[in-house]
PAZAPA-4460 file (N, C-alpha, C; in steps of 0.05 Angstrom, whole numbers, plus 32768, in hexadecimal, padded with zeros to 4 digits):
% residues 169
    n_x    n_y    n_z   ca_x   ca_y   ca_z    c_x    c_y    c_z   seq   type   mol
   83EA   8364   89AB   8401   8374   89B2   83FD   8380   89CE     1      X     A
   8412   837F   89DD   840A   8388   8A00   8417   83A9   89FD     2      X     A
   8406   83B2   89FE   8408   83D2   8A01   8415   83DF   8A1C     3      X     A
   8416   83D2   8A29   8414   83D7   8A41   842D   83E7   8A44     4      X     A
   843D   83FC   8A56   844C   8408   8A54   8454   841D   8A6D     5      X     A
   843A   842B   8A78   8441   8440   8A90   8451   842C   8AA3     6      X     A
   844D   8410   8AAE   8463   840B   8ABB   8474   840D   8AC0     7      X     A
   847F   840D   8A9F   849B   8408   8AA0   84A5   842D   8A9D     8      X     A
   849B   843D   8AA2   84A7   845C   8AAD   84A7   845A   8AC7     9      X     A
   84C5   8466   8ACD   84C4   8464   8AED   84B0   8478   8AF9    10      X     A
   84AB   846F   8B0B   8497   847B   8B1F   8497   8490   8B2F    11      X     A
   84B8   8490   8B3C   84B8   84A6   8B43   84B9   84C4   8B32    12      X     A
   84BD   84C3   8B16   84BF   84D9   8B03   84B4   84E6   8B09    13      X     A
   84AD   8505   8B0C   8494   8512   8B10   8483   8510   8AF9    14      X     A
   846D   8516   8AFA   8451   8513   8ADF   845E   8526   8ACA    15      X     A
   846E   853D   8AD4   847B   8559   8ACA   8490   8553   8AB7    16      X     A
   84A1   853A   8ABB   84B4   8531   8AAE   84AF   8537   8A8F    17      X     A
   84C3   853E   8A84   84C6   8547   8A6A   84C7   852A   8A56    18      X     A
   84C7   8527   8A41   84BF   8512   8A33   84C5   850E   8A0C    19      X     A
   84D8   8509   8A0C   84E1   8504   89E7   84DE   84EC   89E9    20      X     A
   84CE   84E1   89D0   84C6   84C9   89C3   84D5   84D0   89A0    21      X     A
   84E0   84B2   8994   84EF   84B8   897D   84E8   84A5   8979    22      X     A
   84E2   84A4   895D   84C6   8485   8956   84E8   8480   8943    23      X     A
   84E9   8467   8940   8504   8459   892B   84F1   8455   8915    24      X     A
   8501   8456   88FA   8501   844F   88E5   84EB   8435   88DF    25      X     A
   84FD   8420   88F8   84EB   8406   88EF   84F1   83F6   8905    26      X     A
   84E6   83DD   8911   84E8   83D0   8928   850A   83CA   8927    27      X     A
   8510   83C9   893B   8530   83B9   8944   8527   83A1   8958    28      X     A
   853D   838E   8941   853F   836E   894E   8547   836C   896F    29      X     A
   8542   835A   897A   8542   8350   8996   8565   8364   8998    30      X     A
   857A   8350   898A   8595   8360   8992   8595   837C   8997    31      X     A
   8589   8388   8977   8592   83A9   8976   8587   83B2   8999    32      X     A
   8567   83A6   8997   855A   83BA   89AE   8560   83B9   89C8    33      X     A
   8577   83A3   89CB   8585   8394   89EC   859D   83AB   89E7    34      X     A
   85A8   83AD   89D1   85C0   83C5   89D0   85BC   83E1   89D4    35      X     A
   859D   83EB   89C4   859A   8402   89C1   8591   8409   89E3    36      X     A
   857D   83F2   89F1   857B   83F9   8A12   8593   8402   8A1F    37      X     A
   85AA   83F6   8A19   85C6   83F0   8A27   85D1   8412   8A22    38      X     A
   85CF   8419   8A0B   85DC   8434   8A06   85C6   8447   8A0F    39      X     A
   85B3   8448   8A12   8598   8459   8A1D   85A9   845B   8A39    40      X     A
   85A7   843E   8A42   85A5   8441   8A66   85C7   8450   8A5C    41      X     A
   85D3   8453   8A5E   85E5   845E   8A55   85F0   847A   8A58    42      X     A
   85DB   8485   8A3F   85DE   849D   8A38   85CC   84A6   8A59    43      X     A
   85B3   84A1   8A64   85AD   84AD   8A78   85AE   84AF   8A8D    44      X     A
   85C4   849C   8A88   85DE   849A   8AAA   85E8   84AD   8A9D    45      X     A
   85F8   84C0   8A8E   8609   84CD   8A8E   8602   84EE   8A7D    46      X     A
   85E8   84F3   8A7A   85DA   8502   8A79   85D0   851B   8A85    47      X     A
   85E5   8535   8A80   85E7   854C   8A90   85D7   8566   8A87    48      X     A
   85D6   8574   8A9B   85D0   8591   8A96   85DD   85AB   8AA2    49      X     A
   85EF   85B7   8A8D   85FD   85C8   8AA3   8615   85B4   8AB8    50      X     A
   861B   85A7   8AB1   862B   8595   8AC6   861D   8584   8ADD    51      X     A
   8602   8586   8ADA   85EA   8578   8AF0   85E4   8567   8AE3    52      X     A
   85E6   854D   8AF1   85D6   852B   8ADF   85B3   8534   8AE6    53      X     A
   85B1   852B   8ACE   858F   8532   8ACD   858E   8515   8AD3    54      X     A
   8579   8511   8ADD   855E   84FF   8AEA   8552   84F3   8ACC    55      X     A
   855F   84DD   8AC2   855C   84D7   8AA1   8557   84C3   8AAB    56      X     A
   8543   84B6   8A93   8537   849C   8A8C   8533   8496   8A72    57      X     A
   853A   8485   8A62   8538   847C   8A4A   852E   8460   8A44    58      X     A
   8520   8458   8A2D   851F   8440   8A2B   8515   8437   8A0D    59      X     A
   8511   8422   89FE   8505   841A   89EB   84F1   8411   89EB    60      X     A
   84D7   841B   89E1   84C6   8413   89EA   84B7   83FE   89CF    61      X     A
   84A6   83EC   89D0   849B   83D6   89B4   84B5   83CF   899F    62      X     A
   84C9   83D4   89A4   84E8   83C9   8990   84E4   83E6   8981    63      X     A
   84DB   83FE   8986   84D2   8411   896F   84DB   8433   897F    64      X     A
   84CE   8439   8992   84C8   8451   8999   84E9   8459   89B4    65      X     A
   84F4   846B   89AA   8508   846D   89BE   84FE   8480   89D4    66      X     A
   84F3   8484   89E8   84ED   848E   89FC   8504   849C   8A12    67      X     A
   8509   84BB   8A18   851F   84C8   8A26   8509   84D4   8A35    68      X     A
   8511   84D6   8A52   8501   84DD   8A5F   850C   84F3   8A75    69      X     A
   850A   850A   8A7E   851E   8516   8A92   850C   8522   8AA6    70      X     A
   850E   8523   8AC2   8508   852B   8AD7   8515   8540   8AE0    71      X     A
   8501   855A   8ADB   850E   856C   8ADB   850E   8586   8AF5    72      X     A
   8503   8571   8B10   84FA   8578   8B27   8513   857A   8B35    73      X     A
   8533   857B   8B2B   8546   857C   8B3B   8554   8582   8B24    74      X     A
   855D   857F   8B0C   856E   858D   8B00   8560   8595   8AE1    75      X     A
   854E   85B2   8AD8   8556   85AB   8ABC   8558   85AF   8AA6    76      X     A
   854D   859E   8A8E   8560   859A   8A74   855E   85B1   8A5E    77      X     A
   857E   85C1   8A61   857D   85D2   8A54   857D   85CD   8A34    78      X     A
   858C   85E3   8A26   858C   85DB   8A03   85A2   85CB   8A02    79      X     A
   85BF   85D3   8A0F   85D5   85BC   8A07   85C8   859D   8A0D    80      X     A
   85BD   859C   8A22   85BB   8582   8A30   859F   857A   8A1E    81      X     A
   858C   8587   8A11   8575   857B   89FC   858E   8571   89E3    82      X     A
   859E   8589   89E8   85AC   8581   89C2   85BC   8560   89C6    83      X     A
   85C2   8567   89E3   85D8   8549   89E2   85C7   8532   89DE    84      X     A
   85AA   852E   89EB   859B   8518   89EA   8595   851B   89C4    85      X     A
   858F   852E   89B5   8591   852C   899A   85A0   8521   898E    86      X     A
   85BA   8526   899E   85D0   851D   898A   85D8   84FA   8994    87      X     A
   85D0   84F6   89AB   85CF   84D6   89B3   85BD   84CB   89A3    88      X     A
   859F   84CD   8996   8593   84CA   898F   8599   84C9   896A    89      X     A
   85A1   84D5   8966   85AF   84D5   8942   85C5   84CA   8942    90      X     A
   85DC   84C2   8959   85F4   84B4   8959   85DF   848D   8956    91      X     A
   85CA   848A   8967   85BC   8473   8966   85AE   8467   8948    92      X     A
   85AB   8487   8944   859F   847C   8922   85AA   8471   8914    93      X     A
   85C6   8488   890F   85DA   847F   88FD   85E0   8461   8905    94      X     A
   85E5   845A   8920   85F3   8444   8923   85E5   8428   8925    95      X     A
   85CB   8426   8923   85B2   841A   891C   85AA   841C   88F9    96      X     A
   85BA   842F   88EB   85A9   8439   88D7   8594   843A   88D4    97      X     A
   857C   8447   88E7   8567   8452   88E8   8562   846E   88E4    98      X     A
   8548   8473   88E2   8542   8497   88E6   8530   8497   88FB    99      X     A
   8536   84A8   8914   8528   84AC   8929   8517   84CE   8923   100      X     A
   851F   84D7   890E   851A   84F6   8907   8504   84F5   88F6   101      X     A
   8500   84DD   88E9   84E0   84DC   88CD   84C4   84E5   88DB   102      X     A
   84B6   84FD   88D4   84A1   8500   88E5   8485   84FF   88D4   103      X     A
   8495   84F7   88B6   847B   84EA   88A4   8473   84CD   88B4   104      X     A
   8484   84BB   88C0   8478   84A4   88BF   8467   84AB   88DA   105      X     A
   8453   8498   88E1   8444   8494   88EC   8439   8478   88FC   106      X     A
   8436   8480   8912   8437   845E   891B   8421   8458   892B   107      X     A
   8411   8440   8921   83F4   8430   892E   83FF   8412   8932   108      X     A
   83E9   840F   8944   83E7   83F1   8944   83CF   83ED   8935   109      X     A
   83D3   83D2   892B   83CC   83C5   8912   83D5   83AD   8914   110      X     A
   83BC   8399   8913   83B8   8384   8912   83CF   8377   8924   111      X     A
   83D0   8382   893E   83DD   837F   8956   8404   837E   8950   112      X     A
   8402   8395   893E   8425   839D   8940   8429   83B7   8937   113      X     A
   843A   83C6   893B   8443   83DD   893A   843E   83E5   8916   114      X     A
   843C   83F6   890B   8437   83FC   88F0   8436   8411   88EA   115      X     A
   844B   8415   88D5   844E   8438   88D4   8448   8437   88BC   116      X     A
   843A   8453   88B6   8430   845A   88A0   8435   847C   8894   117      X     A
   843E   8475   887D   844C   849C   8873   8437   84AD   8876   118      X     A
   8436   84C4   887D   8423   84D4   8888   8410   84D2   8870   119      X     A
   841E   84CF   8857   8411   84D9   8838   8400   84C1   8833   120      X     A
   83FC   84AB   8845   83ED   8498   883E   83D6   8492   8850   121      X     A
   83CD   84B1   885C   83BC   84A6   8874   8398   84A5   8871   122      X     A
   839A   84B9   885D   837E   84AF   8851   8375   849A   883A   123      X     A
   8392   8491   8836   8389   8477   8820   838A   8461   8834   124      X     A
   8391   8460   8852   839E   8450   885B   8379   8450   8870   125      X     A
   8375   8464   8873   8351   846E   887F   833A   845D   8868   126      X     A
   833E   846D   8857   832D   845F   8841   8327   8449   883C   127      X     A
   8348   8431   8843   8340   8416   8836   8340   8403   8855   128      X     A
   833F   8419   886B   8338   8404   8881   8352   8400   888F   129      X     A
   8367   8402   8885   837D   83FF   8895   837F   840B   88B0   130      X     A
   8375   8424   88B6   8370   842C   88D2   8355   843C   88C9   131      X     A
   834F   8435   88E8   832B   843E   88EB   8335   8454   8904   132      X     A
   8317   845E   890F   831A   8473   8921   8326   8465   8940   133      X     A
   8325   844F   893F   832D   8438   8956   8344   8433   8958   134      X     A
   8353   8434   893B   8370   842A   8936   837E   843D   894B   135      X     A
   8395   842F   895D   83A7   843A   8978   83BE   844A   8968   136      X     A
   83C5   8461   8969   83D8   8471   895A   83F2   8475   8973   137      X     A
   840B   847A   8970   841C   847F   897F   841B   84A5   8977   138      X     A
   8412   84B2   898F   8414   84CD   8994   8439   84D6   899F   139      X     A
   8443   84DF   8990   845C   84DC   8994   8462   84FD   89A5   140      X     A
   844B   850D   899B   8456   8528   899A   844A   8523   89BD   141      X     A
   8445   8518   89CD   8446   851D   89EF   845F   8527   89F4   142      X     A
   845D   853E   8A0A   8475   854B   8A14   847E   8546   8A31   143      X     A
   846B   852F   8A43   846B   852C   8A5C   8468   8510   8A6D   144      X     A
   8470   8506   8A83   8466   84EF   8A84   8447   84EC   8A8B   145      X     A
   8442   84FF   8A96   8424   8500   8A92   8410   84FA   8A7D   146      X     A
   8416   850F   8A6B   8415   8507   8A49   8415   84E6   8A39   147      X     A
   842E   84E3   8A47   8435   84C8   8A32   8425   84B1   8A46   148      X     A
   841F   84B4   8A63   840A   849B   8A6B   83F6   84A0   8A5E   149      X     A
   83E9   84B4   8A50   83D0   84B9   8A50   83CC   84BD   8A36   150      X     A
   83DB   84CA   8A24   83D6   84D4   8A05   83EE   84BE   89EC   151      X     A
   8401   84B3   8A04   8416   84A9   89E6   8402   849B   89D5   152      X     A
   83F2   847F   89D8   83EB   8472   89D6   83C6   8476   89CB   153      X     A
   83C3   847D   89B7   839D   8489   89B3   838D   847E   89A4   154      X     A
   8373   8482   89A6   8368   846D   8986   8372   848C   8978   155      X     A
   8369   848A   8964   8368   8498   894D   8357   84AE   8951   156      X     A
   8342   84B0   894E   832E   84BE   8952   8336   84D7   896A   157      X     A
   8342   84CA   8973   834D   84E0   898F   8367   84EE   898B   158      X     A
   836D   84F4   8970   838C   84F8   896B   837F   8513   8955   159      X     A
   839C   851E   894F   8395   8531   8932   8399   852A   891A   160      X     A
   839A   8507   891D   8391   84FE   88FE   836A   84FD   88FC   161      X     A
   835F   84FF   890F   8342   84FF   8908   833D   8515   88F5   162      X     A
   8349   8525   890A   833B   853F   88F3   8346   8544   88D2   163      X     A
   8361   853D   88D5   836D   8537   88B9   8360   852F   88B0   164      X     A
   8355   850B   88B6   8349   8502   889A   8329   8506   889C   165      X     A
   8320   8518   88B0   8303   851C   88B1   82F4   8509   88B5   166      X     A
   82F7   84F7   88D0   82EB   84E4   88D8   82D5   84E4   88E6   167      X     A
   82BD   84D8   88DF   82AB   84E4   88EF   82AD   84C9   8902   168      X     A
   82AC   84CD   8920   82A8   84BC   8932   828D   84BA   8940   169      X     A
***
């Protein structure tokens, strides 16, 4: 599986840029995720604050992770303009029938594909080998683009499931 990803954030964003990640329910087929791009680029063409277009970037990232991104070095994002990207974001669920809000699930790569696992299964899921301290976890809670080149993406061991399941590395 090609991990690869800081590319595709624009470049000019500052490192400062603010950063919501919303993991879906479950992968979306080639169509859904050509549609769900189409309403992203969309929503952050028309994406305000206070009556100021914020500096927005959105995208789908592995058919899974919805990524909103705002640059907030010229206009920014207050509470209406967080609540509106909320509410673009739960209008996508519904209309996908997904949940972008589940923060039991949990997502690794595994055996080179995306794989979510209920929080309640992470030491049976440790125990029988399913992820080791190596296994790549999607760190969702990054708040920055800085962050997300550097932390989305972790083994295990480097996250706050180590200490949960008391891993010795």
């Amino acid at each position: 599986m090609n991990l690869e990803f800081i590319q595709l954030l624009p470049e000019t964003f500052s490192p400062h840029s603010r950063v919501w990640i919303y993991q879906s329910s479950r992968l979306f087929t080639l169509s859904e995720a050509l549609e769900i791009e189409a309403l992203i680029n969309k929503f952050c063409g028309e994406w305000q604050s206070h009556g100021d277009s914020v500096k927005a970037y959105g995208n789908l990232f592995f058919g899974q992770f919805l990524v909103l991104m705002a640059d907030e070095s010229q206009t920014s994002v207050g509470g209406c303009s967080t609540d509106s990207s909320m509410r673009f974001v739960k209008q996508l669920g519904q209309q996908f029938k997904v949940d972008f809000f589940d923060r039991n699930g949990l997502a690794f790569v595994v055996k080179d594909k995306v794989q979510v696992l209920p929080m309640n299964q992470l030491q049976y899921a440790f125990e029988n080998n399913f992820i080791d301290p190596e296994t790549l976890y999607f760190n969702n809670t990054v708040l920055t683009k800085a962050e997300m080149e550097s932390n989305w993406i972790i083994p295990v061991k480097a996250s706050w499931i180590a200490k949960r399941l008391k891993m010795e590395v």
